[in-house]
C-alpha positions, 0 to 999 in steps of 0.5 A, a space after each residue: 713820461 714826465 710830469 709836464 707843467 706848462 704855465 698858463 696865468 702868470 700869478 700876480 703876487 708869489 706862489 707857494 708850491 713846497 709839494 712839487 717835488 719827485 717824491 710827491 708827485 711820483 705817486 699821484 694821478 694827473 688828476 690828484 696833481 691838477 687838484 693839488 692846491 697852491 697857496 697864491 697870497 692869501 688865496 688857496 687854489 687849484 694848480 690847474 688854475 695856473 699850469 696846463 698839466 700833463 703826465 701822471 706818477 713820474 719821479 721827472 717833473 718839467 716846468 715851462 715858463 716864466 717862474 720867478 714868482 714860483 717858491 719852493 719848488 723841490 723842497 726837501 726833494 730826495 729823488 729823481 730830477 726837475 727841469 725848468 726851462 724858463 726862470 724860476 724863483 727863491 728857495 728852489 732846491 731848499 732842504 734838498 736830500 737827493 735829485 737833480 734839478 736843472 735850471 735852463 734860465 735863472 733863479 732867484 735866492 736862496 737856492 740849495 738852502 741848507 741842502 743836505 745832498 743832491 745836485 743843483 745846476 743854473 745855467 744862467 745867473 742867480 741871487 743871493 744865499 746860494 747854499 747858505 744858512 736861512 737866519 737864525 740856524 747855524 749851517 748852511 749846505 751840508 754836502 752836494 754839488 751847486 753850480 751857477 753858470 753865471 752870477 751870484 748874488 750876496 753871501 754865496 755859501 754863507 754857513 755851508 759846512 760841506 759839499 761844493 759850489 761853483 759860481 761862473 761869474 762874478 759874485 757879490 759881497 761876503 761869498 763864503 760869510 762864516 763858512 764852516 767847510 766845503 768849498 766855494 769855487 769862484 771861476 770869475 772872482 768876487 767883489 769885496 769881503 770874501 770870507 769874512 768870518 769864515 772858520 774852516 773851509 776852502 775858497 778858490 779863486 780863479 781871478 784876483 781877489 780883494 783880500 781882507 786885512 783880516 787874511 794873511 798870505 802864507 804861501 804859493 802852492 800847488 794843493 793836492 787836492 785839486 786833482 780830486 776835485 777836477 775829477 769830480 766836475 769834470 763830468 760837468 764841463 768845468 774845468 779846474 787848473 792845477 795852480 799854481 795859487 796863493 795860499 792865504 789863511 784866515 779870518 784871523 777875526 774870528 780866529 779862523 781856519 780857513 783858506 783862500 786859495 788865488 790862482 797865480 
C-alpha cells in the first residue's frame, strides 16, 4: 500500500518538504510521517497539519491535490515512484538519482534540476529551467528521461550535459541555453534564441525553428541515431519521425559544437 497524502489546508505561503521522497518514507511509521515536520515560511509544522495521512513504510508516495506551493518534493529521490494528481510546485524531481515521478496536472520550474537518473513525466504543462543548471553551477541533468506533455517555460535543458527531454508543446526563449550535451526533443518547436551558447548536444525540432544567425545550415539528412532514440520512447507513447532534417551546426559564438536538427 502506498503512502497517501491528501490535502486538507492549502498553506498560505510556500511549503518546504525535501523529505517526501521513497527513500525516507520507506522506512517510517504512519505516525513518524504524520509528525514529520514542514517548514510553512517561517513556521515549523506538522505534516498532518496540512495533509490527511495514509499508508506506512512504502517506496510509492501518492499526493492528492492542488500543490503548486508544495517545494521540493522528491529531492534527490533514488527509488521507487511518486504520483500526483493535481498541481505540484518548483524543484520537483531536483537532485533526483533514480524513480519515477509522475505528474497527472502541472508543475512549476526547475523540474529535474540537475538530476543525475531517473525518470520525470508531466502530463500537462510546466515552467521554466526544466533539467536545467541552478545559478551558479556549471551542469545541468546529467543523464534521465524528462517528459512534458505540454509546454515549457524559459531555457529548458539549460547546461544539461546528458539524458533527454521531450517537451509536447511549445517552449519559450533560450531552451537548450548553453547546453553541453544530451538531447532536447521540441515536438511543437520553440520561441526564439534556441541554442544560443550551446556547446555540444542535440536539439530536434519537430516544427520550424527561428534559427540564430549564430547557427549555420550544413545539410539535410536522415541521422542514424534517431532509430535509438525511438526505441527508447516509444514505451512512453512518443513517437519520432525518422526525418528527413536540416542539420544546422553551432553556436558558432561560443565557438560551439552543437546541432539543431528541423524536421523537413
Amino acid at each position: 500500500m502506498p503512502v497517501t497524502l491528501r490535502l486538507k489546508r492549502p498553506p498560505i505561503v510556500p511549503l518546504e518538504a525535501e523529505f517526501l521522497s521513497p527513500d525516507v518514507l520507506a522506512t517510517l511509521s504512519h505516525a513518524e510521517i504524520s509528525a514529520m515536520i514542514v517548514h510553512h515560511g517561517k513556521r515549523r509544522l506538522p505534516l498532518s497539519e496540512f495533509f490527511d495521512v495514509e499508508g506506512e513504510r512504502s517506496e510509492d508516495l501518492v499526493l492528492h491535490g492542488e500543490l503548486h506551493k508544495l517545494r521540493w518534493v522528491g529531492r534527490g529521490m533514488r527509488r521507487g515512484s511518486i504520483t500526483v494528481h493535481g498541481t505540484i510546485g518548483m524543484h520537483l524531481g531536483a537532485y533526483m538519482r533514480g524513480g519515477r515521478i509522475d505528474v497527472h496536472g502541472n508543475a512549476g520550474d526547475w523540474i529535474g534540476a540537475e538530476m543525475k537518473d531517473g525518470t520525470i513525466r508531466i502530463r500537462g504543462n510546466a515552467g521554466g529551467q526544466i533539467g536545467a543548471a541552478y545559478r551558479g553551477a556549471m551542469s545541468g541533468m546529467r543523464n534521465g528521461l524528462i517528459m512534458i506533455d505540454g509546454s515549457a517555460g524559459l531555457e529548458v535543458g539549460m547546461r544539461m550535459r546528458r539524458g533527454t527531454i521531450v517537451v509536447g508543446g511549445p517552449t519559450r526563449d533560450f531552451t537548450g541555453l548553453q547546453m553541453k550535451g544530451g538531447t532536447i526533443l521540441l515536438r511543437s518547436g520553440a520561441e526564439i534564441r534556441t541554442g544560443a551558447w550551446m556547446q555540444r548536444g542535440t536539439i530536434i525540432s519537430l516544427k520550424p525553428l527561428q534559427m540564430m544567425p549564430t547557427f549555420t545550415y550544413s545539410t539535410t539528412t536522415t541521422p542514424g541515431f534517431l532509430p535509438l532514440l525511438s526505441r527508447h520512447l516509444a514505451p512512453h507513447g512518443i513517437t519520432l519521425p525518422t526525418g528527413p532534417y536540416q542539420l544546422y551546426r553551432g553556436d558558432r559564438a561560443v565557438p560551439g559544437k552543437g546541432e539543431i536538427l528541423v524536421l523537413a
